[in-house]
PDB file of N, CA, C and O in Angstrom:
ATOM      1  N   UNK A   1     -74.571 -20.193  30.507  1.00  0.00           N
ATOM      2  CA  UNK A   1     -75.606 -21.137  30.166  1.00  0.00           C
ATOM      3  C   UNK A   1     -75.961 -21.946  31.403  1.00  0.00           C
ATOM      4  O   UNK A   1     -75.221 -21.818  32.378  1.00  0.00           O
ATOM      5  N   UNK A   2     -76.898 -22.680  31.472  1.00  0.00           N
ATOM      6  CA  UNK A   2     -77.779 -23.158  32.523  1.00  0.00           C
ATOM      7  C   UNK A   2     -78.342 -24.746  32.134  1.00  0.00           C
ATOM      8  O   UNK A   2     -78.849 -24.850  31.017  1.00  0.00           O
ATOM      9  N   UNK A   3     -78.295 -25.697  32.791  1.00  0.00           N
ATOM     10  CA  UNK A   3     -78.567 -26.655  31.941  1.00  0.00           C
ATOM     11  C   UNK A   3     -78.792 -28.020  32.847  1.00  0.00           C
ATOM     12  O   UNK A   3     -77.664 -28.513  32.867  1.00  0.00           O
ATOM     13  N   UNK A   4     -79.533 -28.754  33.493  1.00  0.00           N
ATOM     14  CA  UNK A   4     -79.349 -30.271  34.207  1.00  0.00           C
ATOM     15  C   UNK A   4     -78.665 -31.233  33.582  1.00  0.00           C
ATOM     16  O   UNK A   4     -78.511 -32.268  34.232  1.00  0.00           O
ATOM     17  N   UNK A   5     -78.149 -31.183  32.358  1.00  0.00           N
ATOM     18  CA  UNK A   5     -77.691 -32.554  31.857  1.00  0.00           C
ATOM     19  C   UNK A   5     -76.768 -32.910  32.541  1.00  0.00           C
ATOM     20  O   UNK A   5     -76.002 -32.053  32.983  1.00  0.00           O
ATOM     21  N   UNK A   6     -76.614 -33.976  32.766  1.00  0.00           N
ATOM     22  CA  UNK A   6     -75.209 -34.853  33.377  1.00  0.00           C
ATOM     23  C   UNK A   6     -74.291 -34.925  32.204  1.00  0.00           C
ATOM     24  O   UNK A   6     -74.566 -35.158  31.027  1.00  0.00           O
ATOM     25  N   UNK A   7     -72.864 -34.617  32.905  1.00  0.00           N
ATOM     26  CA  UNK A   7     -72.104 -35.320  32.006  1.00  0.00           C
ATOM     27  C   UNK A   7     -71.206 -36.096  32.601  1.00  0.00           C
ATOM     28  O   UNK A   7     -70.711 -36.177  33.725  1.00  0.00           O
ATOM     29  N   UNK A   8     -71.110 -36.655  31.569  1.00  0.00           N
ATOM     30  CA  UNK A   8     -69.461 -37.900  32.096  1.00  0.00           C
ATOM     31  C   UNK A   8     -68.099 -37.101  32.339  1.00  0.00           C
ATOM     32  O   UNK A   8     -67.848 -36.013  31.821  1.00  0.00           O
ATOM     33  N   UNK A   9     -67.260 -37.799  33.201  1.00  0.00           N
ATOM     34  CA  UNK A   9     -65.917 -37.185  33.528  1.00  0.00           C
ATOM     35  C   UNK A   9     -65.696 -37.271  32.360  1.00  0.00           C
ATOM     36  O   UNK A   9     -65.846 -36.246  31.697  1.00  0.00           O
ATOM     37  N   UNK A  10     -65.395 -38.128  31.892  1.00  0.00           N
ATOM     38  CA  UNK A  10     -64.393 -38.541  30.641  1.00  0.00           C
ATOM     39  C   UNK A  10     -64.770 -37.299  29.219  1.00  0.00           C
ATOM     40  O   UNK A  10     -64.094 -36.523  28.544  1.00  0.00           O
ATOM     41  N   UNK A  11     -65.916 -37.608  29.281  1.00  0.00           N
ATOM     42  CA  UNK A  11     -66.742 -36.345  28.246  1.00  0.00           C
ATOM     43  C   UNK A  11     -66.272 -34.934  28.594  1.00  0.00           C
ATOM     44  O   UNK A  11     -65.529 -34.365  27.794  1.00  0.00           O
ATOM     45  N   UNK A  12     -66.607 -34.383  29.614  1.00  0.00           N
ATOM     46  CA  UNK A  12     -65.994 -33.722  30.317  1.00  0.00           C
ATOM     47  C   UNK A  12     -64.808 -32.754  29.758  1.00  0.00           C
ATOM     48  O   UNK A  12     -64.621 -31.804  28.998  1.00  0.00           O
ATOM     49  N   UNK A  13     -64.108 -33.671  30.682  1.00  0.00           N
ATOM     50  CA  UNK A  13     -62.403 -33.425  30.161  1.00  0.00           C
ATOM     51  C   UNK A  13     -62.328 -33.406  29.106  1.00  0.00           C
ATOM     52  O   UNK A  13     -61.531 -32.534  28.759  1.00  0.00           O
ATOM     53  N   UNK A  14     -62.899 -34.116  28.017  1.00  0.00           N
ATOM     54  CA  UNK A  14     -62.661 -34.238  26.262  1.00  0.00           C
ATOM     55  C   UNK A  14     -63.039 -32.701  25.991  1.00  0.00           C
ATOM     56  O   UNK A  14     -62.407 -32.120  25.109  1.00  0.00           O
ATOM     57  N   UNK A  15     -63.989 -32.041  26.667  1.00  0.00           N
ATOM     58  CA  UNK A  15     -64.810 -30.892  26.857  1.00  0.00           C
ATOM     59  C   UNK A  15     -63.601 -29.437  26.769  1.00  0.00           C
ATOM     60  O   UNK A  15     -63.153 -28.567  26.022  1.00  0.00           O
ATOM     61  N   UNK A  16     -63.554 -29.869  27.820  1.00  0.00           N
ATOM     62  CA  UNK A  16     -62.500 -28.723  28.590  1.00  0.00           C
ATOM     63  C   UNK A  16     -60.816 -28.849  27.874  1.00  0.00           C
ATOM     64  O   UNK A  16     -60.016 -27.945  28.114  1.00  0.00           O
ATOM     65  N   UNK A  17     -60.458 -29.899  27.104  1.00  0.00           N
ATOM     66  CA  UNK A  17     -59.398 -30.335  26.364  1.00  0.00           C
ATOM     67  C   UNK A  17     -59.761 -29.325  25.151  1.00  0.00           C
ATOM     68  O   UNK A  17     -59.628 -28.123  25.382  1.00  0.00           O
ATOM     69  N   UNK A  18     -60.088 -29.624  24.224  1.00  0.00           N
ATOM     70  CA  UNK A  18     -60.661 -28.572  23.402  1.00  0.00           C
ATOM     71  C   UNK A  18     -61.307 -27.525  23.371  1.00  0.00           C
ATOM     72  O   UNK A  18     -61.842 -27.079  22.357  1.00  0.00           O
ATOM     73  N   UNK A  19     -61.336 -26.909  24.705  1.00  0.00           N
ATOM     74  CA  UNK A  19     -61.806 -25.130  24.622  1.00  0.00           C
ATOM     75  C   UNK A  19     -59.999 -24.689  24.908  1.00  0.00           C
ATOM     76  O   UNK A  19     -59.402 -23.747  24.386  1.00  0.00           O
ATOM     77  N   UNK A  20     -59.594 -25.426  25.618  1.00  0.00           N
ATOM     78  CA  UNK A  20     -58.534 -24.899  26.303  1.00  0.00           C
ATOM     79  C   UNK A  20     -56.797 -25.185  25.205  1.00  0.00           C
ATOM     80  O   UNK A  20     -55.657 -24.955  25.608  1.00  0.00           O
ATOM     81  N   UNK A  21     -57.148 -25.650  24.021  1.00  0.00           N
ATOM     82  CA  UNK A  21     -56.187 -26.157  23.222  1.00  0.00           C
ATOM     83  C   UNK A  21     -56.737 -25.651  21.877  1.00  0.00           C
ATOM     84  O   UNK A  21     -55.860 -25.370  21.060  1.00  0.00           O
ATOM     85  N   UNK A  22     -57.736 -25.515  21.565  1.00  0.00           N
ATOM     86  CA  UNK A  22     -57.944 -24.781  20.507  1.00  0.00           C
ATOM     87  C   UNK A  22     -58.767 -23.417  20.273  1.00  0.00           C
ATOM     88  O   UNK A  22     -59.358 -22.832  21.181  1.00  0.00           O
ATOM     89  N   UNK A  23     -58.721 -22.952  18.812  1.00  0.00           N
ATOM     90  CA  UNK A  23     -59.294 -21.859  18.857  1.00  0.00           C
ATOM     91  C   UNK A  23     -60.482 -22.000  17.958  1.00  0.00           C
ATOM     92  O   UNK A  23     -60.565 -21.127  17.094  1.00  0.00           O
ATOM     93  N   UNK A  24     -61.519 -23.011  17.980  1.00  0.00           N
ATOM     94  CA  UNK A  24     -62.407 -23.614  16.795  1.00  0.00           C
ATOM     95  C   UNK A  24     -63.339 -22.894  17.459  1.00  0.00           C
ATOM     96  O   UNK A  24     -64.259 -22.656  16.677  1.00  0.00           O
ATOM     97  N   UNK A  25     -63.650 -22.184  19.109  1.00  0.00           N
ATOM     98  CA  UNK A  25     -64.589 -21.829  19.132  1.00  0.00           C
ATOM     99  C   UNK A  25     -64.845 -20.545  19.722  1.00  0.00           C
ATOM    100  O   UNK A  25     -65.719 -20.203  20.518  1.00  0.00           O
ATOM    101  N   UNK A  26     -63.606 -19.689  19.000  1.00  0.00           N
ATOM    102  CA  UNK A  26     -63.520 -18.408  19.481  1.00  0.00           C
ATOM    103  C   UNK A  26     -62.400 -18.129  20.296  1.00  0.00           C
ATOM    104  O   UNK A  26     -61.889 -19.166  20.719  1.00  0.00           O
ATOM    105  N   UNK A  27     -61.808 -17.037  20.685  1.00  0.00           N
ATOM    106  CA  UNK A  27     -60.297 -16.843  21.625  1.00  0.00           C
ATOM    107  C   UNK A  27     -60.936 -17.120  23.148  1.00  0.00           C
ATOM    108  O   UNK A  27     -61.454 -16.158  23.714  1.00  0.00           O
ATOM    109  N   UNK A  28     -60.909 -18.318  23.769  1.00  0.00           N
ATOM    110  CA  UNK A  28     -61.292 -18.784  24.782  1.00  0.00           C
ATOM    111  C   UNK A  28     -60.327 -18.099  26.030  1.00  0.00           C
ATOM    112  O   UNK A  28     -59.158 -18.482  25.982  1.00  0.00           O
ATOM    113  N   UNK A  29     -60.628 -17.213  27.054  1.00  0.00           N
ATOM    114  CA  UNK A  29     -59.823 -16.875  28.006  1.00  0.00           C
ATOM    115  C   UNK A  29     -60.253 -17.401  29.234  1.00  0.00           C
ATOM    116  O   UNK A  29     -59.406 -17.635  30.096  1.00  0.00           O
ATOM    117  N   UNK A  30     -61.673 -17.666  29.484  1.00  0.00           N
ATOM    118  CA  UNK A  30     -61.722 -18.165  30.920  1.00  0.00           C
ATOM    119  C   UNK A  30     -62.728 -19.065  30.976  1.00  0.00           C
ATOM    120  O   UNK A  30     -63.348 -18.972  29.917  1.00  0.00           O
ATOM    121  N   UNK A  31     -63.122 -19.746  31.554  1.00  0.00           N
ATOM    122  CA  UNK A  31     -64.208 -20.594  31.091  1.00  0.00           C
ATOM    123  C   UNK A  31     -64.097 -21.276  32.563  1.00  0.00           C
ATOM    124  O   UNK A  31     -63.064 -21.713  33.068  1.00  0.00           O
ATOM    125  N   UNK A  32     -65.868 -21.263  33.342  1.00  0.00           N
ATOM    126  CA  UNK A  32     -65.814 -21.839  34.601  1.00  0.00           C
ATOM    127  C   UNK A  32     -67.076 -22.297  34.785  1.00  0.00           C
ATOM    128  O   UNK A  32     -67.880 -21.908  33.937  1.00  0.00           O
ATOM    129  N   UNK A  33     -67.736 -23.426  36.140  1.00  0.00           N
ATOM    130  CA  UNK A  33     -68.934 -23.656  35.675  1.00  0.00           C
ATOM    131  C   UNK A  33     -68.869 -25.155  36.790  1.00  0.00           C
ATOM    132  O   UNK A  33     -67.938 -25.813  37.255  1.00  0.00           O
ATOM    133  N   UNK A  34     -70.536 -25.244  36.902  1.00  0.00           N
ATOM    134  CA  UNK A  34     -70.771 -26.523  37.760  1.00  0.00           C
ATOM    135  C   UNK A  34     -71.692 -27.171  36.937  1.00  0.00           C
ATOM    136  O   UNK A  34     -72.612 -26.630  36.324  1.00  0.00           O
ATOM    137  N   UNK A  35     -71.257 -28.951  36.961  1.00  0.00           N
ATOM    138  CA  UNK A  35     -72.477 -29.242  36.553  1.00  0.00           C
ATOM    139  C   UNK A  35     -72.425 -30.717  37.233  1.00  0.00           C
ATOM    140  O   UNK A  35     -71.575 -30.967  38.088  1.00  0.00           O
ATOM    141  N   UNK A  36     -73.297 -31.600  36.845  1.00  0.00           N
ATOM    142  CA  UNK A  36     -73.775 -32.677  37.576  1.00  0.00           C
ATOM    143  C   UNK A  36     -73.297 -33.665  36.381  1.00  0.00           C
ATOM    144  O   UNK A  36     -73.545 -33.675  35.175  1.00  0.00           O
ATOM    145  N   UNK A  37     -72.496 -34.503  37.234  1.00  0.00           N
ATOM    146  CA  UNK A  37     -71.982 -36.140  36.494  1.00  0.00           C
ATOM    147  C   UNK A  37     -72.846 -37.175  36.745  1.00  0.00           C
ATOM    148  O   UNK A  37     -73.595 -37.183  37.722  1.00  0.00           O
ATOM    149  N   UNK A  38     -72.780 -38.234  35.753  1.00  0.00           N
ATOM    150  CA  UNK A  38     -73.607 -39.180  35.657  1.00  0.00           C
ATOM    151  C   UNK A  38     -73.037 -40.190  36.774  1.00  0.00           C
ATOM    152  O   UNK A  38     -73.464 -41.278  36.385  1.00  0.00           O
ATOM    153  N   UNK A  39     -72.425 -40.378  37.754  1.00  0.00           N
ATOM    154  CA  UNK A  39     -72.012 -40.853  38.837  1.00  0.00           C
ATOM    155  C   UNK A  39     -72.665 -40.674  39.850  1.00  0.00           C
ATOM    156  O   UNK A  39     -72.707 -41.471  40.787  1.00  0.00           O
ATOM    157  N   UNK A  40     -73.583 -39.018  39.762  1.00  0.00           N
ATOM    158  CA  UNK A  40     -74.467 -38.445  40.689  1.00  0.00           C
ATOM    159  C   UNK A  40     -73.247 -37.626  41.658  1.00  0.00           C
ATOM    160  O   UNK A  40     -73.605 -36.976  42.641  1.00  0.00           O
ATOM    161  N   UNK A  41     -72.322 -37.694  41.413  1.00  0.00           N
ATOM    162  CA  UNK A  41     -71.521 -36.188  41.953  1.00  0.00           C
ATOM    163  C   UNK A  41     -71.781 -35.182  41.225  1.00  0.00           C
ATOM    164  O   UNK A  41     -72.743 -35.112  40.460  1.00  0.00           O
ATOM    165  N   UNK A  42     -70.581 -33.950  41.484  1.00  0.00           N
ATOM    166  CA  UNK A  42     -70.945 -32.918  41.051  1.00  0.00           C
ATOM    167  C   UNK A  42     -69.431 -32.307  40.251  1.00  0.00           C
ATOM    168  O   UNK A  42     -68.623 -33.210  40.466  1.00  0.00           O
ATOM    169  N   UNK A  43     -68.899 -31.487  39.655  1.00  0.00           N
ATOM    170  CA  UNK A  43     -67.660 -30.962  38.956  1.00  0.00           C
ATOM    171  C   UNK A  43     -68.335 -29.931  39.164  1.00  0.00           C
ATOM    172  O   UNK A  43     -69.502 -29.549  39.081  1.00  0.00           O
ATOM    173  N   UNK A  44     -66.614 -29.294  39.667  1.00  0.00           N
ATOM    174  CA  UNK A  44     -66.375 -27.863  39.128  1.00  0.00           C
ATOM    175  C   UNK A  44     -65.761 -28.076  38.378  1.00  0.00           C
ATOM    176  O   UNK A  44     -65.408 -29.224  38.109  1.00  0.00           O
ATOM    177  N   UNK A  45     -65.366 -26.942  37.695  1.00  0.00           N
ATOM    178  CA  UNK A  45     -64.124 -26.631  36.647  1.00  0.00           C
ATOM    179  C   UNK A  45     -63.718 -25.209  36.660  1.00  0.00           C
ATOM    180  O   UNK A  45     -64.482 -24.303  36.991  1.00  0.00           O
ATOM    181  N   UNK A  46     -62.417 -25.033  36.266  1.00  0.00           N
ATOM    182  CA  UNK A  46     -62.024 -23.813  35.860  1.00  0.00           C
ATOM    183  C   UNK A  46     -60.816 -23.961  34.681  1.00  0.00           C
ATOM    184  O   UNK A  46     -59.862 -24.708  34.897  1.00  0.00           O
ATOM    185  N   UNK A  47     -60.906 -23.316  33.618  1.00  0.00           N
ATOM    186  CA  UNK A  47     -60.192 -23.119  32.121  1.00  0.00           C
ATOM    187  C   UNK A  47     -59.728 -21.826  32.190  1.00  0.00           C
ATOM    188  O   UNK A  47     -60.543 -20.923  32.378  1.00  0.00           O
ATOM    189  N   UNK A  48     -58.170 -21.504  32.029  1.00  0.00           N
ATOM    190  CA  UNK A  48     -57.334 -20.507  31.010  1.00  0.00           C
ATOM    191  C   UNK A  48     -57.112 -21.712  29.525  1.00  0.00           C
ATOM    192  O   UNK A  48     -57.281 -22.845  29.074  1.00  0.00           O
ATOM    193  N   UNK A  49     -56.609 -20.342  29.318  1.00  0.00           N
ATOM    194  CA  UNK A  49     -56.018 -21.226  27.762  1.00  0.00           C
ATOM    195  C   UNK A  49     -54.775 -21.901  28.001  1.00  0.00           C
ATOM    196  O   UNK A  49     -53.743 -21.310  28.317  1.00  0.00           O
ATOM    197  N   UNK A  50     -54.869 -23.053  27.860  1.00  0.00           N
ATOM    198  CA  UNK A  50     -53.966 -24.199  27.873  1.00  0.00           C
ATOM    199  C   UNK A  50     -53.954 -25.486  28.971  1.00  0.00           C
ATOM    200  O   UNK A  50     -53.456 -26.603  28.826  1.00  0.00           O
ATOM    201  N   UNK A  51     -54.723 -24.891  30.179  1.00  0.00           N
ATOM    202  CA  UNK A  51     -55.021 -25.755  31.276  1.00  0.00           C
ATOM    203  C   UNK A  51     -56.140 -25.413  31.732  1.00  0.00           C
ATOM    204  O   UNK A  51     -56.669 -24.306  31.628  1.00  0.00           O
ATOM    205  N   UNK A  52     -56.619 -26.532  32.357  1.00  0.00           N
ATOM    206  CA  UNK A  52     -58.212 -26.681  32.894  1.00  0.00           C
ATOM    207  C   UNK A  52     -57.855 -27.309  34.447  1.00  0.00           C
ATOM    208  O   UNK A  52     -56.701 -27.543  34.806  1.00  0.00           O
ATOM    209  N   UNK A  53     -58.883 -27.502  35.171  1.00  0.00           N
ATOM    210  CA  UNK A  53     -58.727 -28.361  36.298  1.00  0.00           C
ATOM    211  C   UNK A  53     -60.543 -28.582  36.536  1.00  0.00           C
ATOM    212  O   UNK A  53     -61.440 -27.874  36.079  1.00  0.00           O
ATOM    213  N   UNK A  54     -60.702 -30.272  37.727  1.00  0.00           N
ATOM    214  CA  UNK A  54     -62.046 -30.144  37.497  1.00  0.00           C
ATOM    215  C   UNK A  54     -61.750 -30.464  39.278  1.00  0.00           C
ATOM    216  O   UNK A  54     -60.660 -30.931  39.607  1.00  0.00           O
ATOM    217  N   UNK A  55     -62.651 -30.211  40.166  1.00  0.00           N
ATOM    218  CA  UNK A  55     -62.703 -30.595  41.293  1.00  0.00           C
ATOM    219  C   UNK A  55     -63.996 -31.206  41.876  1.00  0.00           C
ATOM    220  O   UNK A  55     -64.961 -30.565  41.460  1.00  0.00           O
ATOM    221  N   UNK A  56     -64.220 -31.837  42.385  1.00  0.00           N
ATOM    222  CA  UNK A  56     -65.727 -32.472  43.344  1.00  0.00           C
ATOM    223  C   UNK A  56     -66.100 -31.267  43.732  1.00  0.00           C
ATOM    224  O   UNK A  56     -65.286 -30.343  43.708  1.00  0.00           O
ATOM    225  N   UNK A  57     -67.374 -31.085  44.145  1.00  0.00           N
ATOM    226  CA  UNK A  57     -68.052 -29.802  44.778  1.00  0.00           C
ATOM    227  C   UNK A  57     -69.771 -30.369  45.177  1.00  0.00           C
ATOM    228  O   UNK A  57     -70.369 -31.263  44.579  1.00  0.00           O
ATOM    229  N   UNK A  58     -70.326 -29.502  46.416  1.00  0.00           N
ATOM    230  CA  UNK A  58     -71.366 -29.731  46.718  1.00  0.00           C
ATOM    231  C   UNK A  58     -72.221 -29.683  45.542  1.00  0.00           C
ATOM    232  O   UNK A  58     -71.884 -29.100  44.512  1.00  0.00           O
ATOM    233  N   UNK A  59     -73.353 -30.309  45.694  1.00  0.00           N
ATOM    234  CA  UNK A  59     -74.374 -29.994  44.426  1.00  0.00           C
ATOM    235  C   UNK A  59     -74.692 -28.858  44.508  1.00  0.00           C
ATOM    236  O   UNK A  59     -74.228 -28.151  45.403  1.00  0.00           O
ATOM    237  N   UNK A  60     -75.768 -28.279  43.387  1.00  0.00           N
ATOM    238  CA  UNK A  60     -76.664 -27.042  43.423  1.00  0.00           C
ATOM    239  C   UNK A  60     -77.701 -27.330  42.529  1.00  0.00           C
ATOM    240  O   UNK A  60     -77.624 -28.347  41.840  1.00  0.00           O
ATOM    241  N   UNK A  61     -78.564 -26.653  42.452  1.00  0.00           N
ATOM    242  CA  UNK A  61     -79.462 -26.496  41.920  1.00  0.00           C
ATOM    243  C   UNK A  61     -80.079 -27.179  40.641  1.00  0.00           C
ATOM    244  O   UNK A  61     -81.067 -27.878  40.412  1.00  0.00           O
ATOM    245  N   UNK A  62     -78.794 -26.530  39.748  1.00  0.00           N
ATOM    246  CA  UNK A  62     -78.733 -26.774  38.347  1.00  0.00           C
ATOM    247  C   UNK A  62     -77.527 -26.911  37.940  1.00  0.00           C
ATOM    248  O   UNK A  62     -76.770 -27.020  38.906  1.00  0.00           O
ATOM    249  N   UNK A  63     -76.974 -26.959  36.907  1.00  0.00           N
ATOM    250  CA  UNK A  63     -75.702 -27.212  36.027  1.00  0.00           C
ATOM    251  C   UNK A  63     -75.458 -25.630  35.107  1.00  0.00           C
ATOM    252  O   UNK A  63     -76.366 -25.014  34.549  1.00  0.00           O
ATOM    253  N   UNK A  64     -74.312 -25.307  35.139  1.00  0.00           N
ATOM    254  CA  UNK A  64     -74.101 -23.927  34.526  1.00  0.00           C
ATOM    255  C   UNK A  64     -72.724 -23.872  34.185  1.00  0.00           C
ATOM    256  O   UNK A  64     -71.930 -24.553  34.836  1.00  0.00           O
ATOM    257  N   UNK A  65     -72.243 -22.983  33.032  1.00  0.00           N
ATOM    258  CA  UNK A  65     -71.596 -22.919  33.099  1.00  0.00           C
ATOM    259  C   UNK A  65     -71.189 -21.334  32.402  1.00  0.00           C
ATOM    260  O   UNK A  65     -72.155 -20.670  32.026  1.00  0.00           O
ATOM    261  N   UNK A  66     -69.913 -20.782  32.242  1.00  0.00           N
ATOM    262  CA  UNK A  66     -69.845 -19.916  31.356  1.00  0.00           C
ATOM    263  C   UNK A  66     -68.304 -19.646  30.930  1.00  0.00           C
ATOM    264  O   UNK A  66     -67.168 -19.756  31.393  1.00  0.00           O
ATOM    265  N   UNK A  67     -68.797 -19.337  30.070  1.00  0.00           N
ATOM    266  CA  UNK A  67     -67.025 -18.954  28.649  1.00  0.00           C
ATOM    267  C   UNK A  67     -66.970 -17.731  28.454  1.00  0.00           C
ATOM    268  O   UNK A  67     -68.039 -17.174  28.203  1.00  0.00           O
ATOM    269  N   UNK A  68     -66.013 -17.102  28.492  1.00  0.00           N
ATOM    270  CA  UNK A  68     -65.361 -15.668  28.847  1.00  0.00           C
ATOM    271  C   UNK A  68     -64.091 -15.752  27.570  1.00  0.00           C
ATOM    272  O   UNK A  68     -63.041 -16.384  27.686  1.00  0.00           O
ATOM    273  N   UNK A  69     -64.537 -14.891  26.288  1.00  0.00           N
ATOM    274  CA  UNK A  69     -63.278 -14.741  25.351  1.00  0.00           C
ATOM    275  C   UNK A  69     -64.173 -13.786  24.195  1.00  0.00           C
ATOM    276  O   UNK A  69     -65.295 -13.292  24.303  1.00  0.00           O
ATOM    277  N   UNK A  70     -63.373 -13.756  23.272  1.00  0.00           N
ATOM    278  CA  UNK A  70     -63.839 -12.588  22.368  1.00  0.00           C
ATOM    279  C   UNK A  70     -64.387 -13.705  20.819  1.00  0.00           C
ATOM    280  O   UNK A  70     -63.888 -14.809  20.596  1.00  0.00           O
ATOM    281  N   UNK A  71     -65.182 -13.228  20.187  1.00  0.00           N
ATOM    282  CA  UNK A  71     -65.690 -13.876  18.749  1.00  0.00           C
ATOM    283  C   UNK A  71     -65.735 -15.547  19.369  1.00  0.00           C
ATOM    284  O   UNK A  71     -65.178 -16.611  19.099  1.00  0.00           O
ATOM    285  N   UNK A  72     -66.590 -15.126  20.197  1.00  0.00           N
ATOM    286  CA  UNK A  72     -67.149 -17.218  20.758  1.00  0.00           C
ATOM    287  C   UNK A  72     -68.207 -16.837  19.799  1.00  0.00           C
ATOM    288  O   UNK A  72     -69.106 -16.033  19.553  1.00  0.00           O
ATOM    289  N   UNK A  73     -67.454 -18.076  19.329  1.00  0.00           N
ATOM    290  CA  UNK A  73     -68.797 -19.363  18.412  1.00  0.00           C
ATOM    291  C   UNK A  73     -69.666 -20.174  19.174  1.00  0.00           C
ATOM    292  O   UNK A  73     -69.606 -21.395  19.321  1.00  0.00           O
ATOM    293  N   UNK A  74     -70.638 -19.218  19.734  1.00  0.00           N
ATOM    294  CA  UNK A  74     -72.291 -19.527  20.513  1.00  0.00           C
ATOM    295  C   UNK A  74     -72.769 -21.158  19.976  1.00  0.00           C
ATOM    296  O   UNK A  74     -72.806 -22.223  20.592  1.00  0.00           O
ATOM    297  N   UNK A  75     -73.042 -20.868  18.817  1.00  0.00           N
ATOM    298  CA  UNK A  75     -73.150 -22.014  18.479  1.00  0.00           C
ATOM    299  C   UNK A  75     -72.250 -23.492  18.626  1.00  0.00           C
ATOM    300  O   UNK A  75     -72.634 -24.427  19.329  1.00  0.00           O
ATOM    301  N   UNK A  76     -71.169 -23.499  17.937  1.00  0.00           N
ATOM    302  CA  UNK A  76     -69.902 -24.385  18.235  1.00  0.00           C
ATOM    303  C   UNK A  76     -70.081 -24.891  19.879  1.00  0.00           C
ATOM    304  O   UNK A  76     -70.024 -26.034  20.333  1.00  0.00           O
ATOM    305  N   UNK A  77     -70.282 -23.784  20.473  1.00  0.00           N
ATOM    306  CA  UNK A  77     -70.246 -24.263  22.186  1.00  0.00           C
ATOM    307  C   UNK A  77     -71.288 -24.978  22.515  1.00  0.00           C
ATOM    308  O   UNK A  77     -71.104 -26.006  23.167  1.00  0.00           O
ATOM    309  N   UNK A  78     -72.424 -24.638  22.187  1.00  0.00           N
ATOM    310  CA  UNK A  78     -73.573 -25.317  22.187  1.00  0.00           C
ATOM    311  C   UNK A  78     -73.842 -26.609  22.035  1.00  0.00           C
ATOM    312  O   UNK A  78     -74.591 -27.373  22.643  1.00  0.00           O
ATOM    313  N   UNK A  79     -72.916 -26.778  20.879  1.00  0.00           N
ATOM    314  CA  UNK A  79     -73.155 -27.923  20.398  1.00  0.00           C
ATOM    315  C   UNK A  79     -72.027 -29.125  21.273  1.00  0.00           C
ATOM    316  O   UNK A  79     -72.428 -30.237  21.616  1.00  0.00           O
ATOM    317  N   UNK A  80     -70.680 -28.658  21.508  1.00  0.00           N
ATOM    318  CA  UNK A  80     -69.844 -29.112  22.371  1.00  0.00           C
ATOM    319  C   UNK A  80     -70.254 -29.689  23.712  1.00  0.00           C
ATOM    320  O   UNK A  80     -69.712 -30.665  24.232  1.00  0.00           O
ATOM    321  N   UNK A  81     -71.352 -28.934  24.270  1.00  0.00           N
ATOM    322  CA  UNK A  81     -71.335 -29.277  25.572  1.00  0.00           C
ATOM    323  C   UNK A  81     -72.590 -29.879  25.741  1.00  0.00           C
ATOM    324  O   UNK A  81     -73.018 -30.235  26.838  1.00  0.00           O
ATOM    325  N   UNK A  82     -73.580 -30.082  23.981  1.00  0.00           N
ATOM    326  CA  UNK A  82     -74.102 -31.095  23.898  1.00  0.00           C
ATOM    327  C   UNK A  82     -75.839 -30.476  24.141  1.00  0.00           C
ATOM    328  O   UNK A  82     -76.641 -31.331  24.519  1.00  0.00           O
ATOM    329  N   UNK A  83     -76.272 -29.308  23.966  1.00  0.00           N
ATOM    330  CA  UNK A  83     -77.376 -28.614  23.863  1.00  0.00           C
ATOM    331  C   UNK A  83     -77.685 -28.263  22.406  1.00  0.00           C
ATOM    332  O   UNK A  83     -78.691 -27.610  22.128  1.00  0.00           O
TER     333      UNK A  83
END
């Protein structure tokens, strides 16, 4: 997915806490992605199941991200990350 919204760290992490701890939105295996914080920095991230990490990174373009697992709930995610 592809997207400019900013998000908050804090949101964020609440984000990446629940792909990576539960299974509400399908068997989540990898999940990675840049997007733009309301601070006007930038996050990376990268998700296995059970741990996440987020790091500073140059800007780009746009905000993106993508989830890698089997029977994802398209929707559920959608709505999670607030589209």
């Amino acid at each position: 997915m592809e997207s400019p919204k900013k998000f908050d760290e804090a949101a964020l992490r609440e984000i990446l806490e629940k792909l990576s701890e539960s299974s509400a939105y399908g068997m989540i295996l990898r999940a990675k992605g840049i997007v733009p914080l309301t601070d006007g920095t930038w996050a990376y991230f990268d998700l296995v199941p059970g741990e996440y990490e987020i790091r500073r990174g140059e800007p780009d373009y746009s905000g993106r991200f993508c989830v890698i697992g089997s029977e994802l709930k398209e929707d559920g995610l959608k709505t999670l990350f607030g589209f």
